[in-house]
C-alpha positions as CSV (number, residue, x, y, z in Angstrom):
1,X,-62.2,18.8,-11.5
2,X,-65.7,18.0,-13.2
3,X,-66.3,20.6,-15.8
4,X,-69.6,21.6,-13.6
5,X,-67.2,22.4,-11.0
6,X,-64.9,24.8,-13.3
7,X,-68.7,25.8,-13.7
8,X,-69.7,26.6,-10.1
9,X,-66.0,27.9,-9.0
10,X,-66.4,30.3,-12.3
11,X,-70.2,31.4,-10.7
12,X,-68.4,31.9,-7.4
13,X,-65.6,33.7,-8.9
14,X,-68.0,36.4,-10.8
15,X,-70.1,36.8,-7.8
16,X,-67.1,37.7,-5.7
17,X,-66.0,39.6,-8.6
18,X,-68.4,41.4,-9.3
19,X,-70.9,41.8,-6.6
20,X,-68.8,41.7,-3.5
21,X,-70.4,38.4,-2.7
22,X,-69.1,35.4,-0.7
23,X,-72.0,32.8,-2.2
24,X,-72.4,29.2,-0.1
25,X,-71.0,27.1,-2.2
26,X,-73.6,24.2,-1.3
27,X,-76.2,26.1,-2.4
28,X,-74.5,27.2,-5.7
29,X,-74.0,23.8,-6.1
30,X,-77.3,22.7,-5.8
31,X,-79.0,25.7,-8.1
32,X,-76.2,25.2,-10.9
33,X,-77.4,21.3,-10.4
34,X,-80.8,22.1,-11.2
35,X,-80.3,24.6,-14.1
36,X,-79.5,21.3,-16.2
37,X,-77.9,21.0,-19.4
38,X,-78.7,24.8,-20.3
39,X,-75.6,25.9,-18.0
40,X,-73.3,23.7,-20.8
41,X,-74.5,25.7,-23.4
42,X,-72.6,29.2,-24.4
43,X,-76.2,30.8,-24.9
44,X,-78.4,29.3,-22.8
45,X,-75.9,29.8,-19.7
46,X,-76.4,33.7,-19.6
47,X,-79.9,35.6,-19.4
48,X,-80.8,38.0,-22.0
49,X,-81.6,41.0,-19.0
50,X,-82.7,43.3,-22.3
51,X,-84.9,40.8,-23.3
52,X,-88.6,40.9,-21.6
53,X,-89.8,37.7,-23.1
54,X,-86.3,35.7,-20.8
55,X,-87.5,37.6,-18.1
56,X,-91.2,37.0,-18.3
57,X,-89.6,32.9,-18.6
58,X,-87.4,33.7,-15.2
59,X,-91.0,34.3,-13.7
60,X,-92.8,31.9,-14.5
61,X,-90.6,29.3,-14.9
62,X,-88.3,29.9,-11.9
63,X,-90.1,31.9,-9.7
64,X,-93.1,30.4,-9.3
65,X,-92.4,26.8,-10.6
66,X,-89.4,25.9,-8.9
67,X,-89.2,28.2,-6.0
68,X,-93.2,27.9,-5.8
69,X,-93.9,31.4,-5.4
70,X,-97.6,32.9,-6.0
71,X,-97.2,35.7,-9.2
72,X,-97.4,38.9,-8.4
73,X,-95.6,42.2,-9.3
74,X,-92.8,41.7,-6.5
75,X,-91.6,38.7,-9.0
76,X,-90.4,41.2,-11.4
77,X,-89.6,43.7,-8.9
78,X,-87.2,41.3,-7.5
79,X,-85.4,40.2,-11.4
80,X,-85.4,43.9,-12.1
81,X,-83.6,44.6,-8.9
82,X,-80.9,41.6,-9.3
83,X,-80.3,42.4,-13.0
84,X,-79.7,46.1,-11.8
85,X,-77.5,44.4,-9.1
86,X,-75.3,42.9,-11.3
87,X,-75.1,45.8,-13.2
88,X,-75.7,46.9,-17.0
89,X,-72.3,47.1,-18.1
90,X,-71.7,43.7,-17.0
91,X,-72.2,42.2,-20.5
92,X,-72.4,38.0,-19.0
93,X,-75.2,37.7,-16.7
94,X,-74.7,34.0,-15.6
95,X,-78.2,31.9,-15.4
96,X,-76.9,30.2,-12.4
97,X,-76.1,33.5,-10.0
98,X,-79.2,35.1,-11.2
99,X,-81.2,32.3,-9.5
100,X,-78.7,31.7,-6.8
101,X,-79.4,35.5,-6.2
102,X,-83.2,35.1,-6.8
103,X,-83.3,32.1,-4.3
104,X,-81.7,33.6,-1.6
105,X,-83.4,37.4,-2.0
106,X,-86.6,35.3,-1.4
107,X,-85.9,33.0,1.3
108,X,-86.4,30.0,-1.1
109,X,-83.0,28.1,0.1
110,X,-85.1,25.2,1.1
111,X,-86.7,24.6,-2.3
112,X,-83.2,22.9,-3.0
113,X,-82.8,20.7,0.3
């Protein structure tokens, strides 16, 4: 195996883990494909849920960028409510499941068709 699939069966593995989640796999796939290099990288593969700047970049850079969504306070809503999710003793929150959560909490699937 590829290390970005010890990457996405890792995702999977946490999101079963810890949120009870069965994820599809082909969409995992595709959002771990588009979070780049950053997923490679110790620091840049987890978000900083404390920090409001990394959120504010989740937004703007995710949100409405990628996923094309118009800015509004249900943006934030949404990150707050899938950072509470994943819960604050949960120490790792993995860049990848936060926007595979994200994506699909939205309806934005077909942003990675």
């Amino acid at each position: 195996m590829s290390k970005r699939d010890d990457l996405i069966a890792k995702y999977a593995a946490d999101m079963k883990d810890k949120l009870g989640l069965s994820p599809d796999l082909h969409l995992l796939t595709k959002v771990v494909i588009g979070c780049g290099p950053s997923i490679y990288s110790a620091d840049a593969e987890t978000v900083a849920a404390s920090d409001p700047a990394e959120l504010e970049r989740i937004k703007n850079n995710y949100l409405m960028k990628k996923l094309g969504l118009p800015d509004g306070p249900a943006l934030m809503d949404a990150i707050n409510a899938v950072v509470a999710k994943y819960g604050s003793a949960n120490r790792n929150k993995y860049r990848a499941v936060v926007y595979y959560l994200l994506c699909t909490h939205f309806g934005k699937e077909s942003a990675y068709a």
